[in-house]
Structures are given as C-alpha cells and as structure tokens.
C-alpha positions as CSV (number, residue, x, y, z in Angstrom):
1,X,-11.6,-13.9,-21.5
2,X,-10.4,-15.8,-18.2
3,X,-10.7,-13.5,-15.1
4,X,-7.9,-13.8,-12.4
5,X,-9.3,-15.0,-9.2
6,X,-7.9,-12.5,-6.6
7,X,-8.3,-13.9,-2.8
8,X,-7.9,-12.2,0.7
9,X,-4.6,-12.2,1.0
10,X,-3.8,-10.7,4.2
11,X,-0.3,-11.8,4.2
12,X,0.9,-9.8,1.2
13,X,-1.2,-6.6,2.9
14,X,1.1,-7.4,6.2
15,X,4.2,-7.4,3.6
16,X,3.1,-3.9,2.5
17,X,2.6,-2.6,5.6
18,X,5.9,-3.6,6.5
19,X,7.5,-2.3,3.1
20,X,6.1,0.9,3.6
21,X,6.9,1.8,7.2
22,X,10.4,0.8,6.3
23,X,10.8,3.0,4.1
24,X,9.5,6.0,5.6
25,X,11.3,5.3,8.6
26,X,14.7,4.6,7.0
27,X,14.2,8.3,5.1
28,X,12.8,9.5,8.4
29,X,16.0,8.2,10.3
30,X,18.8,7.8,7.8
31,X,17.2,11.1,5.6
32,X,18.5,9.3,2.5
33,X,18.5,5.9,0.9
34,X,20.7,6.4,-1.7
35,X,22.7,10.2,-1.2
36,X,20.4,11.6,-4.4
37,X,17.0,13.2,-3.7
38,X,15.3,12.6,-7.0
39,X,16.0,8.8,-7.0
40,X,15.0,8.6,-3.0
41,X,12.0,10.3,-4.4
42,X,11.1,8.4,-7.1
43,X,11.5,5.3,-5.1
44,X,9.1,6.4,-2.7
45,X,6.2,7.4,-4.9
46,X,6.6,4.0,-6.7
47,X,6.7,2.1,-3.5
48,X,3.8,4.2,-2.6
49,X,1.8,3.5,-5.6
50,X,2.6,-0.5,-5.6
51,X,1.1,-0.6,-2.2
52,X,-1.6,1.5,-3.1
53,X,-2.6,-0.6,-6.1
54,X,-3.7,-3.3,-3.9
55,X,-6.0,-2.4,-1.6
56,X,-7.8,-0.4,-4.7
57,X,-7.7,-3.8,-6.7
58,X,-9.1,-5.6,-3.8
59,X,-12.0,-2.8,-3.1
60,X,-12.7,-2.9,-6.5
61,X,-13.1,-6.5,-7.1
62,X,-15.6,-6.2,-3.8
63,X,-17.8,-3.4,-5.0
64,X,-18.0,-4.3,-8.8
65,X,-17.6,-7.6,-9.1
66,X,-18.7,-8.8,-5.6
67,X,-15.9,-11.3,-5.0
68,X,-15.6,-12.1,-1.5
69,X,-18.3,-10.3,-0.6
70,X,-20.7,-12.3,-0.5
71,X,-19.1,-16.1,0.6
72,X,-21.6,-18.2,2.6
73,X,-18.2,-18.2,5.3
74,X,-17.3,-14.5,5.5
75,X,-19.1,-12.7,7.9
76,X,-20.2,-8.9,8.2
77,X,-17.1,-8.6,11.1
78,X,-14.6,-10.3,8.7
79,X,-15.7,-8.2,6.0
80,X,-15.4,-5.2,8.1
81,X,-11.8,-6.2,9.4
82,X,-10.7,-6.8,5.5
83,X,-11.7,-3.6,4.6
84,X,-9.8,-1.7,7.7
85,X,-6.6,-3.5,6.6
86,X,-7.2,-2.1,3.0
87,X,-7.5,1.2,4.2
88,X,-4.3,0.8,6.8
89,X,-2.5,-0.4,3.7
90,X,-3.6,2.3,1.5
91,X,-3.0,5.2,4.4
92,X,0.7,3.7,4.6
93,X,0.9,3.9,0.6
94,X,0.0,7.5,0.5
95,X,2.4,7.8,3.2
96,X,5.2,6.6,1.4
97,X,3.9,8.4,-1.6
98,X,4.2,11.8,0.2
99,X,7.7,10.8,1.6
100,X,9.3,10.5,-1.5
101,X,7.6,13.7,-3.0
102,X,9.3,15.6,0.0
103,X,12.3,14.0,-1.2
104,X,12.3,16.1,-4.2
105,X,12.2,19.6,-2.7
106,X,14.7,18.8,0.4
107,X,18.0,19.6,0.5
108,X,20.9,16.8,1.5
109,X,23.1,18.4,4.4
C-alpha cells in the first residue's frame, strides 16, 4: 500500500486560521450567515472539524510514524514552533466547532 507523504505545510495551517476566525467573527458580528440557525450551525461544526482534522493528521503522523520528526534539517525550536501552530489551529477549530453548536440553541431577533 503507498503511503501519502504529508509535509509541513504551514501555509494551509495560516488558511485555517484565517477560515476559522472568519467565521466566528462574521457570527460574532453579523449573528447569522445565512438567517437559519441549524444550517449556521452545522456550518460551523463542519468548518470546525475540517480545521481540526489537520493538526490531528499532522501530530499523528509525528508521534506514530515519525515523519518530520526526525529530519537531519529540523531542529528542536522548529519542531517546537510546528507543534504551537498545530495547537493554535486546533484551538481555532474547536472554536468554530463551539460557535456553530451555540448556533443551534440561539434564537434569531
């Protein structure tokens, strides 16, 4: 079976980022996307989950299968630095996620 080579991608993390502050702050500002609670909601926890699913694939593929852990160019600090921006990604997910689960029990008006 051929294994996918996952990289460090820190760009798609910084997409993330920016995909989950937007929508919490668009509910947070606007207090609905689309006028419907349940579909703002659902939204949200699927956002939230997407963005949560990559920091776990990344610490995963570091602890298990020890990709990119142990590179003759990464360093302790850069390994360090990767793992804060997985768990700022994965904060911002469960962010998101609780956002659009609030959406289901608040009231438009």
């Amino acid at each position: 079976m051929e294994q996918h080579r996952r990289g460090r991608n820190i760009k798609t993390l910084w997409a993330l980022i920016l995909f989950g502050i937007a929508y919490s702050g668009l509910l947070h500002y606007q207090r609905t996307l689309t006028g419907m609670n349940e579909v703002d909601g659902i939204i949200g926890v699927l956002l939230g989950l997407y963005i949560c699913s990559h920091p776990a694939a990344n610490v995963v593929d570091m602890f298990f299968f020890r990709r990119g852990a142990r590179h003759p160019s990464s360093s302790k600090r850069s390994t360090v630095l990767w793992l804060v921006l997985n768990t700022v990604v994965l904060l911002i997910g469960w962010i998101a996620i609780f956002a659009g689960t609030t959406r289901f029990f608040n009231k438009v008006g």
